[in-house]
VMD Tcl script that builds the backbone (N, CA, C; Angstrom):
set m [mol new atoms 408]
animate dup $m
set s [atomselect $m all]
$s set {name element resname resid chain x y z} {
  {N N UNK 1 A -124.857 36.866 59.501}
  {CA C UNK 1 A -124.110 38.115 59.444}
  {C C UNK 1 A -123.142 38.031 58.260}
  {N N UNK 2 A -123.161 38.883 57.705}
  {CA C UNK 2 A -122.294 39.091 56.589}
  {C C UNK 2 A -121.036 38.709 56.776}
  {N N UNK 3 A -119.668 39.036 55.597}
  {CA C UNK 3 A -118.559 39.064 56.196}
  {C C UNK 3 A -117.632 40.632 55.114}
  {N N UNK 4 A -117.269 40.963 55.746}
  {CA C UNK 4 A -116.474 42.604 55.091}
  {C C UNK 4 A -115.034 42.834 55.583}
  {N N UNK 5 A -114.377 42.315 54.282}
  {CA C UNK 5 A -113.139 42.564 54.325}
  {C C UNK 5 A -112.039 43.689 54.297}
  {N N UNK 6 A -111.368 43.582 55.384}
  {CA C UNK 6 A -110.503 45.367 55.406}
  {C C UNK 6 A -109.527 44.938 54.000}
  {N N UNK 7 A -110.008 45.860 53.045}
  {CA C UNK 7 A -108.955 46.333 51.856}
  {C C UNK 7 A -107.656 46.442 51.966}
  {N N UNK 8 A -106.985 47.013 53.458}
  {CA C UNK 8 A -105.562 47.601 53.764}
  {C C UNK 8 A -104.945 46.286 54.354}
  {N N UNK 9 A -105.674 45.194 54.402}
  {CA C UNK 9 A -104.861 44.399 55.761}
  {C C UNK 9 A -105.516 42.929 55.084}
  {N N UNK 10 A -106.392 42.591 54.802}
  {CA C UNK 10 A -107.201 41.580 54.084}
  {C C UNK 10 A -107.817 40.626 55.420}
  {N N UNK 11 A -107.808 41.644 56.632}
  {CA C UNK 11 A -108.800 40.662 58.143}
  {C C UNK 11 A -109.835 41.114 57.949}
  {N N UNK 12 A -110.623 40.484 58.376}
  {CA C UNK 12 A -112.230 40.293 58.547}
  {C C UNK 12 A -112.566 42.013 59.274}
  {N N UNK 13 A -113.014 42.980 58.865}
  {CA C UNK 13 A -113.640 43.591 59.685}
  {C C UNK 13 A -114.366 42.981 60.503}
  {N N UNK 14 A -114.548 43.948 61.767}
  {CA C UNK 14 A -115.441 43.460 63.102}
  {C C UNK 14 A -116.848 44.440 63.110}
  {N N UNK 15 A -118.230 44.073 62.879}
  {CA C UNK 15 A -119.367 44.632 63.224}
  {C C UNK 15 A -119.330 45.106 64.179}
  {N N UNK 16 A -120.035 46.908 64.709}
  {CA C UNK 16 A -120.235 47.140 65.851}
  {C C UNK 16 A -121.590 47.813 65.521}
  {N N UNK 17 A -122.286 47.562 66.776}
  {CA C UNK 17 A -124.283 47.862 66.680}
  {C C UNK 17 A -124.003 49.361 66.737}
  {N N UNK 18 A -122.821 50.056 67.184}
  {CA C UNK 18 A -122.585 51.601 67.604}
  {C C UNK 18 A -121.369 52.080 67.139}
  {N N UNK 19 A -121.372 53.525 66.888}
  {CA C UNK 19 A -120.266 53.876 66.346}
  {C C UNK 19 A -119.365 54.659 67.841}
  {N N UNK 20 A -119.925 54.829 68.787}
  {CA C UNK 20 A -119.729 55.801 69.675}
  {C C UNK 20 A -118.372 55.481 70.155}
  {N N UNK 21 A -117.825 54.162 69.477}
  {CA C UNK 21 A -116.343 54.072 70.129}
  {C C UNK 21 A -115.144 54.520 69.404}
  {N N UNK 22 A -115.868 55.119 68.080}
  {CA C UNK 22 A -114.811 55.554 66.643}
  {C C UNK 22 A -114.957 57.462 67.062}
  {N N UNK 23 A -116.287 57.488 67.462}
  {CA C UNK 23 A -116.700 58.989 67.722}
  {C C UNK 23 A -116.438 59.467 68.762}
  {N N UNK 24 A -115.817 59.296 69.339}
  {CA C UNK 24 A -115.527 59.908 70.781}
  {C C UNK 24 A -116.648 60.041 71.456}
  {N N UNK 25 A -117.799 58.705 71.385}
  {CA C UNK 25 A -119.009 59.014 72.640}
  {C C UNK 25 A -120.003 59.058 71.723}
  {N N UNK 26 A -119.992 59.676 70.127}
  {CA C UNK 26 A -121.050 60.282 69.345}
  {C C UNK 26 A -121.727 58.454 68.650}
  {N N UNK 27 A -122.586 58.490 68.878}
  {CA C UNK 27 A -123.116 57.495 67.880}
  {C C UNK 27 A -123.792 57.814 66.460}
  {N N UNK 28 A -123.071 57.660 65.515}
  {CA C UNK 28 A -123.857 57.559 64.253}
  {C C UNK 28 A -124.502 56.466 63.371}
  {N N UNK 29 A -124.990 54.888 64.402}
  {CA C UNK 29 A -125.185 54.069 64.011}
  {C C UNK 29 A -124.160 52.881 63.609}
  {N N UNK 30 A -124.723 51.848 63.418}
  {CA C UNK 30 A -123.972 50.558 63.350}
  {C C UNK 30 A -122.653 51.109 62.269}
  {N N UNK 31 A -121.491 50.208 62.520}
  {CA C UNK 31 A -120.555 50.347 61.924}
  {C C UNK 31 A -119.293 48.793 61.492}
  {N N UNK 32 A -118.592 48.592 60.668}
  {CA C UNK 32 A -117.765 47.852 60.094}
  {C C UNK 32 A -115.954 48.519 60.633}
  {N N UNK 33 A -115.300 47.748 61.486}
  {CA C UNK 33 A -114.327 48.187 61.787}
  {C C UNK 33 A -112.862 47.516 61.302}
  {N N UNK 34 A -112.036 47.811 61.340}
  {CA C UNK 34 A -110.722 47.233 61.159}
  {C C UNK 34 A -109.751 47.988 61.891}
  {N N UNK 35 A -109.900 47.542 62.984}
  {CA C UNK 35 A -109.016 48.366 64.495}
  {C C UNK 35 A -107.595 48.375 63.616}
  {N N UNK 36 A -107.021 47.361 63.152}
  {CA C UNK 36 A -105.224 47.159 63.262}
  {C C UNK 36 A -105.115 48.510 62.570}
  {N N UNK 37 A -106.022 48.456 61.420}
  {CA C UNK 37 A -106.087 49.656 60.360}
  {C C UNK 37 A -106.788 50.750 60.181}
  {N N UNK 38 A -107.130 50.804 61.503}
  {CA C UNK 38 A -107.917 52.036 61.840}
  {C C UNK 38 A -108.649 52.700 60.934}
  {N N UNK 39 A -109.629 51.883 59.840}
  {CA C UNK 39 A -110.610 51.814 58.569}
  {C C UNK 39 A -111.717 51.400 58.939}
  {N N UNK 40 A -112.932 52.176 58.819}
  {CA C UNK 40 A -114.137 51.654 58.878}
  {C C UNK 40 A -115.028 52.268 57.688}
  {N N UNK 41 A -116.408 51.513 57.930}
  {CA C UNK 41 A -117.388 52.340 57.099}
  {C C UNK 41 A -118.721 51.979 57.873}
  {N N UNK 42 A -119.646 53.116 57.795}
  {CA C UNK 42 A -120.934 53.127 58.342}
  {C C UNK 42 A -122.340 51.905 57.540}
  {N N UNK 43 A -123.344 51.931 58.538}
  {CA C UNK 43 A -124.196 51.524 57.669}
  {C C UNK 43 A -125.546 51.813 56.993}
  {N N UNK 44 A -125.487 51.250 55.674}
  {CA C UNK 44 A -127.327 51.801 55.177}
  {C C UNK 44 A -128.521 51.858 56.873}
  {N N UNK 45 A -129.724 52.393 56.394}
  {CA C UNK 45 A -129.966 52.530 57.596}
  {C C UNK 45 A -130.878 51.487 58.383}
  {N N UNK 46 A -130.743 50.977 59.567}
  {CA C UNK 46 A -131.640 49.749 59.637}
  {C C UNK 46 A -131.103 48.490 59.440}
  {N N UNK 47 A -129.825 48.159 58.741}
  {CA C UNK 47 A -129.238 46.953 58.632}
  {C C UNK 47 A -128.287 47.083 58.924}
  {N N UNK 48 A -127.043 46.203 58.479}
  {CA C UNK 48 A -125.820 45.997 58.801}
  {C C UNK 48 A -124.887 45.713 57.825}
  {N N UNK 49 A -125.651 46.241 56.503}
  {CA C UNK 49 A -124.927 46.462 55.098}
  {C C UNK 49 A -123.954 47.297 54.860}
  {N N UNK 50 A -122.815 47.491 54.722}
  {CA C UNK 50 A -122.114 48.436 54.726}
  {C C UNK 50 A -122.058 49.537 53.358}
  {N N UNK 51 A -122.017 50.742 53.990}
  {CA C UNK 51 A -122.583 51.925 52.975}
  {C C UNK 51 A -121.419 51.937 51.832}
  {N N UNK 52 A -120.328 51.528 51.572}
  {CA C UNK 52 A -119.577 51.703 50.772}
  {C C UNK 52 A -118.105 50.141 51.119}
  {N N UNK 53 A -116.933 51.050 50.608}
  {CA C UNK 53 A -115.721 50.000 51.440}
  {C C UNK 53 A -115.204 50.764 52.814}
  {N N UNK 54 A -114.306 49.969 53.339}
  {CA C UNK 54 A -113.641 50.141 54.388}
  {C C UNK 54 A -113.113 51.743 54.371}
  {N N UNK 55 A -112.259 52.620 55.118}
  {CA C UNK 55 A -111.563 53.655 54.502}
  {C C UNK 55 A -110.919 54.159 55.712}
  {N N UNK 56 A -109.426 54.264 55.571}
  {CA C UNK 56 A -108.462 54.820 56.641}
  {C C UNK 56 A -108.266 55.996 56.665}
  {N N UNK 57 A -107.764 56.481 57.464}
  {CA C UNK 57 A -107.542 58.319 57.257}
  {C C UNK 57 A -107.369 58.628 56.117}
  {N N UNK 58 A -106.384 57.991 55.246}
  {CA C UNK 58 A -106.113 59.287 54.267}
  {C C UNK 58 A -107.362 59.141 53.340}
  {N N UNK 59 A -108.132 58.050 53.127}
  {CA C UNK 59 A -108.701 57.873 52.481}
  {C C UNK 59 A -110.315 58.262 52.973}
  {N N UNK 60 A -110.619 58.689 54.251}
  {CA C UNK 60 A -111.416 59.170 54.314}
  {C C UNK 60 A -111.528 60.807 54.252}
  {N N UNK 61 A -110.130 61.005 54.275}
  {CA C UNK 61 A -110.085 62.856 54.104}
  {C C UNK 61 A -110.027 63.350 52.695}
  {N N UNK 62 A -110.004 62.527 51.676}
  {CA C UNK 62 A -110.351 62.025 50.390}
  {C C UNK 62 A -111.755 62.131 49.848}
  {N N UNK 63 A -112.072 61.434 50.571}
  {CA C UNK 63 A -113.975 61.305 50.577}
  {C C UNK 63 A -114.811 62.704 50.937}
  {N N UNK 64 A -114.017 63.654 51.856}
  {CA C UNK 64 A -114.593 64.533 52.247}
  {C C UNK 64 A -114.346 65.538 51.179}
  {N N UNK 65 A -112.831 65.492 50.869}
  {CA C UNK 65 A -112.577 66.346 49.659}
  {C C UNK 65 A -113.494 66.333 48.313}
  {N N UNK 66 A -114.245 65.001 48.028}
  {CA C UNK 66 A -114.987 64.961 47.004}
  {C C UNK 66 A -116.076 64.806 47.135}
  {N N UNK 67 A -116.948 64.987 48.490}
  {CA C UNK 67 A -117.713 65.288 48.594}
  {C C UNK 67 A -118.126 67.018 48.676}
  {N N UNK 68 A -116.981 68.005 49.172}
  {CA C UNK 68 A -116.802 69.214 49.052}
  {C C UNK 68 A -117.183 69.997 47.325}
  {N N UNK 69 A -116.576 69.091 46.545}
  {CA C UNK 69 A -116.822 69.606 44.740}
  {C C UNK 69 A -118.228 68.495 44.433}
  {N N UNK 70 A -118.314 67.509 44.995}
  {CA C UNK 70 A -119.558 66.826 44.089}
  {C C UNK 70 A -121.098 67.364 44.938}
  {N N UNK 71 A -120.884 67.509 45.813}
  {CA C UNK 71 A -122.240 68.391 46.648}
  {C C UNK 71 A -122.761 68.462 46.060}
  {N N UNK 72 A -121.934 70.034 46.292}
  {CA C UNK 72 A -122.881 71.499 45.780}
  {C C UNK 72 A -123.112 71.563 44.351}
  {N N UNK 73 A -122.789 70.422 43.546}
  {CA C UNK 73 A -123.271 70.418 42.176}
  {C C UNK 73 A -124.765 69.387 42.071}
  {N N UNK 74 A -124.968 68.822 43.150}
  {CA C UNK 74 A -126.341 67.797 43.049}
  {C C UNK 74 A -127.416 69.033 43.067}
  {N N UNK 75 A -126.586 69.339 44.824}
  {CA C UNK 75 A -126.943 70.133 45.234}
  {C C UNK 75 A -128.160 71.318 44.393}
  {N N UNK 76 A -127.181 71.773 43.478}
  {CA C UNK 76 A -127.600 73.235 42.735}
  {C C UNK 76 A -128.707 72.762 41.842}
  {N N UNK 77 A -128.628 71.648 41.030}
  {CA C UNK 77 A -129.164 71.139 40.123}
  {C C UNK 77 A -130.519 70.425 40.722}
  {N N UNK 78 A -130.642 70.328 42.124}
  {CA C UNK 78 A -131.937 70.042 42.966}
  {C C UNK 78 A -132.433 71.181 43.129}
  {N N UNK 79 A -131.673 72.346 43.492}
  {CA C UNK 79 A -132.610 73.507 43.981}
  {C C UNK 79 A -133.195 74.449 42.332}
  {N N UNK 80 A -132.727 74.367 41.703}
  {CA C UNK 80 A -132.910 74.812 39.793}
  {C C UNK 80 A -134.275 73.845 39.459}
  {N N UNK 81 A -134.134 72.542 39.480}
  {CA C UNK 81 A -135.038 71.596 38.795}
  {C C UNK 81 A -136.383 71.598 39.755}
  {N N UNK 82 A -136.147 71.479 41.057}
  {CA C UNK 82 A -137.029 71.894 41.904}
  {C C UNK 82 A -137.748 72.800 41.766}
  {N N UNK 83 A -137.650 74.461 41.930}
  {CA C UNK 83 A -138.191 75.269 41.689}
  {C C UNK 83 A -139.278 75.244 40.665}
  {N N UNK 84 A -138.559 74.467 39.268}
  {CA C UNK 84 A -139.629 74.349 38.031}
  {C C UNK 84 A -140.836 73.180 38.199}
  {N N UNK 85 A -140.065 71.883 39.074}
  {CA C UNK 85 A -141.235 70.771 38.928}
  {C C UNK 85 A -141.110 70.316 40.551}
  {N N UNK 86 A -141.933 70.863 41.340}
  {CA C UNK 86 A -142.058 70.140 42.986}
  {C C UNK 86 A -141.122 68.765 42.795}
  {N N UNK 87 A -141.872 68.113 41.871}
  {CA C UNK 87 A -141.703 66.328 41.687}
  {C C UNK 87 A -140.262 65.851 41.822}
  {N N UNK 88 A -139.711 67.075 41.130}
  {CA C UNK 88 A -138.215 66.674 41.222}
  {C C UNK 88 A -137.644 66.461 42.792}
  {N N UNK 89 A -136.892 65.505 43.369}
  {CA C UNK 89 A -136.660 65.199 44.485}
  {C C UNK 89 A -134.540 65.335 44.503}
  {N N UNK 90 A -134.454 65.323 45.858}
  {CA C UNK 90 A -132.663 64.768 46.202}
  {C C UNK 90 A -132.369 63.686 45.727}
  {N N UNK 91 A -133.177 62.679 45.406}
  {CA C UNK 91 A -132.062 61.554 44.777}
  {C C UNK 91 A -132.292 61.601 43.356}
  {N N UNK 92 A -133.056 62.402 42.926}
  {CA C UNK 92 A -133.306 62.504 41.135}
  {C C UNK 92 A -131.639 63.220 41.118}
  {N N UNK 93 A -131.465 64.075 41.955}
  {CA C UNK 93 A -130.703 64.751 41.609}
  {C C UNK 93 A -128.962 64.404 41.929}
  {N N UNK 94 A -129.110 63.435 42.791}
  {CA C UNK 94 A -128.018 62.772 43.169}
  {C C UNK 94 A -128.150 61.767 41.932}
  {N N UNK 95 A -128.684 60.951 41.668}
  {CA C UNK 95 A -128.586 59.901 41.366}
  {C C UNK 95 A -128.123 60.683 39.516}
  {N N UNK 96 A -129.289 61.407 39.504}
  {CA C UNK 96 A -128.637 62.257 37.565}
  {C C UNK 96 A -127.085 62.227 37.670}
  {N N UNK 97 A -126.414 63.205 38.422}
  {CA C UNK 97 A -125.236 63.639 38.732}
  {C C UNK 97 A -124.111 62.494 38.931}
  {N N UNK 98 A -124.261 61.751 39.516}
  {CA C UNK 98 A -123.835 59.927 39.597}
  {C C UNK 98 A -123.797 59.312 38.445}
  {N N UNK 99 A -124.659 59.502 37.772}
  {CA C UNK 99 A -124.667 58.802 36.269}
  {C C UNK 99 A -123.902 59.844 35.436}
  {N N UNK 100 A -123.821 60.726 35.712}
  {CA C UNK 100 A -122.739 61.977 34.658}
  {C C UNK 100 A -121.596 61.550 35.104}
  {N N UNK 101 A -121.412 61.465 36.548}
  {CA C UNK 101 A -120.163 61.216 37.032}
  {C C UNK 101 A -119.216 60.494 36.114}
  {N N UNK 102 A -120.121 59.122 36.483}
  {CA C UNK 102 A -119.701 57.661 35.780}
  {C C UNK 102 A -119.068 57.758 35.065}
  {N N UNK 103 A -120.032 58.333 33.719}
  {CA C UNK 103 A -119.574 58.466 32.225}
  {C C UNK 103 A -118.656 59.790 31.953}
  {N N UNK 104 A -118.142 60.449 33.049}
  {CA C UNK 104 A -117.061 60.821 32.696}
  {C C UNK 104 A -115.889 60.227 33.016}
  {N N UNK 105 A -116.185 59.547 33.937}
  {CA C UNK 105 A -115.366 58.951 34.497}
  {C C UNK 105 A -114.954 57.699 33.607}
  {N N UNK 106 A -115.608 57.261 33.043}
  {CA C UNK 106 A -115.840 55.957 32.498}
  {C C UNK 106 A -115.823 54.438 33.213}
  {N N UNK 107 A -116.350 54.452 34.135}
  {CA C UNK 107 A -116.660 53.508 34.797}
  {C C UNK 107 A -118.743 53.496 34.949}
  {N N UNK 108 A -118.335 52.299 35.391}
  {CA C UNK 108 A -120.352 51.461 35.442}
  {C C UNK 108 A -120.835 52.447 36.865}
  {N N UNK 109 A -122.023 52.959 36.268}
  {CA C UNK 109 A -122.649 53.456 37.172}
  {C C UNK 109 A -122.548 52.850 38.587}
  {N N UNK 110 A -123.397 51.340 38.741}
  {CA C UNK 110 A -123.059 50.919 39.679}
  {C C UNK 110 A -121.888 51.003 40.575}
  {N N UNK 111 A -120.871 51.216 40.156}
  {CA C UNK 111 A -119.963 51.674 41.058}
  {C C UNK 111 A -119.067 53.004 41.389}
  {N N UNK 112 A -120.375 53.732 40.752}
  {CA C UNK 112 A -120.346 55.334 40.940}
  {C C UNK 112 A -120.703 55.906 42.002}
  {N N UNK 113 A -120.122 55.990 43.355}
  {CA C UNK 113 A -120.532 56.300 44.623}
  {C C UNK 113 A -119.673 56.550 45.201}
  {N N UNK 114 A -119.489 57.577 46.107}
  {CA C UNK 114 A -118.054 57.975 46.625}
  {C C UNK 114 A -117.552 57.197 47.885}
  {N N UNK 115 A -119.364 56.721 48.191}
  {CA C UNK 115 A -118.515 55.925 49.270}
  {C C UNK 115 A -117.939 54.579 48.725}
  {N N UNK 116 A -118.036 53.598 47.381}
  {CA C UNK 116 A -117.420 52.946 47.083}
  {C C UNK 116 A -115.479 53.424 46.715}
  {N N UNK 117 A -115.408 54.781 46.410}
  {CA C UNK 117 A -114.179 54.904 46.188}
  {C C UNK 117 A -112.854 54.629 46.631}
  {N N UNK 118 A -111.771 54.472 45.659}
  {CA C UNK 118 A -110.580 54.665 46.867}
  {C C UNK 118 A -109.740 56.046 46.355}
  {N N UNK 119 A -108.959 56.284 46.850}
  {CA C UNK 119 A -107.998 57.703 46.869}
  {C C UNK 119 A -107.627 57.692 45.271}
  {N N UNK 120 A -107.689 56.861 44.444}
  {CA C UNK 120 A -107.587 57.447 43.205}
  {C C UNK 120 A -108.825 58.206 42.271}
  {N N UNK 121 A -109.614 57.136 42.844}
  {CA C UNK 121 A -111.406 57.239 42.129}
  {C C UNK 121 A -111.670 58.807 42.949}
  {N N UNK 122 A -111.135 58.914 43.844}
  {CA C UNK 122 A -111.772 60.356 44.555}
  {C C UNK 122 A -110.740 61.391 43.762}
  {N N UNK 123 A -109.796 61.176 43.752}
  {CA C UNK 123 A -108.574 62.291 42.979}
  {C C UNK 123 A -109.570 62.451 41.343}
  {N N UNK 124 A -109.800 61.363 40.810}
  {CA C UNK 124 A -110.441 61.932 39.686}
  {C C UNK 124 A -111.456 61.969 39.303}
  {N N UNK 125 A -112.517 61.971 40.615}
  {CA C UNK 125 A -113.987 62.460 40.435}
  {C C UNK 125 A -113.402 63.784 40.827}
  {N N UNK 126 A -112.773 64.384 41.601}
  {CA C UNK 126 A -112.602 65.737 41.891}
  {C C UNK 126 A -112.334 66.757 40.757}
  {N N UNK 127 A -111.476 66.039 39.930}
  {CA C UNK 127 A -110.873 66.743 38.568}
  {C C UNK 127 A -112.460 66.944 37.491}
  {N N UNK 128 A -113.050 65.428 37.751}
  {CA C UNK 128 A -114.239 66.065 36.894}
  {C C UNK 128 A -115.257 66.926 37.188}
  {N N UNK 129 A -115.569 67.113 38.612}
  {CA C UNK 129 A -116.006 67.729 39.022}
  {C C UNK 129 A -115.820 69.308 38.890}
  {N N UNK 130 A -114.439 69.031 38.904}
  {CA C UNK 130 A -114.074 71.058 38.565}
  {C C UNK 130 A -113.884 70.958 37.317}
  {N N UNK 131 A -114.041 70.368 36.462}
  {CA C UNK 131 A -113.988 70.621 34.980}
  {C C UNK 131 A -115.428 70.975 34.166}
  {N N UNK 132 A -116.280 71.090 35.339}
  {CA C UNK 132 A -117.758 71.696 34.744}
  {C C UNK 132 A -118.276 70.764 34.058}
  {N N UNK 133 A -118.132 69.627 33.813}
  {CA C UNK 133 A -119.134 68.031 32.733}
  {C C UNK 133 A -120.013 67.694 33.073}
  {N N UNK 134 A -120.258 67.417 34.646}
  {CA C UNK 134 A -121.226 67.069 35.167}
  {C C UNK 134 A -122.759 68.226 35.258}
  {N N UNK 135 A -122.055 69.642 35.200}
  {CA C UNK 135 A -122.376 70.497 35.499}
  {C C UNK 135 A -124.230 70.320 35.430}
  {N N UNK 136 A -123.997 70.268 34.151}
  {CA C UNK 136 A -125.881 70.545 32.662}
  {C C UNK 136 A -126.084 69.063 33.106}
}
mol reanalyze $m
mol bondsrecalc $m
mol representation Tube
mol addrep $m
């Protein structure tokens, strides 16, 4: 078993096979916890890899905020490219948009993912996001 460190507190997150105790009952699959710091993150699907870092409230209401502006721009640019070539798929179009991100951002692709972010990386993917760069 791996080991995944809470960012806010530097203890060992605790693996759980279920999320249903973060969800009020809801299970959305295995999860990475840090009770003291009430920070978790979900997992890829099928393992016990964690989908990004840890993330506490503010920092997950963060994540939602930039997922709200980075969407609907994959989003649009899947349903446009689509129309012209079937072939084109959701992660052509995530993954294009991720790599624009980056390089506006100026950071390595590889760590162009919102679920890797923290509350700053989300404050200014948001800004690029409404600044139309990623847009084309």
């Amino acid at each position: 078993m791996q080991k995944v460190t809470c960012p806010y507190c530097g203890g060992n997150a605790q693996f759980r096979p279920t999320s249903n105790s973060i969800y009020h009952g809801k299970d959305y699959g295995p999860v990475w916890v840090c009770w003291p710091c009430q920070a978790w993150v979900g997992c890829h699907p099928d393992t016990n890899a964690p989908l990004g870092r840890l993330a506490d409230k503010e920092l997950r209401e963060w994540k939602i905020k930039t997922h709200a502006v980075f969407d609907p721009i994959w989003q649009n640019r899947l349903k446009i490219k689509a129309a012209i070539d079937p072939r084109y798929k959701q992660g052509m179009a995530r993954g294009g948009r991720y790599k624009k991100l980056a390089i506006a951002m100026g950071i390595p692709v590889q760590e162009c993912h919102i679920g890797m972010f923290d509350v700053e990386r989300c404050k200014q993917a948001i800004e690029v996001c409404k600044s139309g760069v990623i847009d084309s």
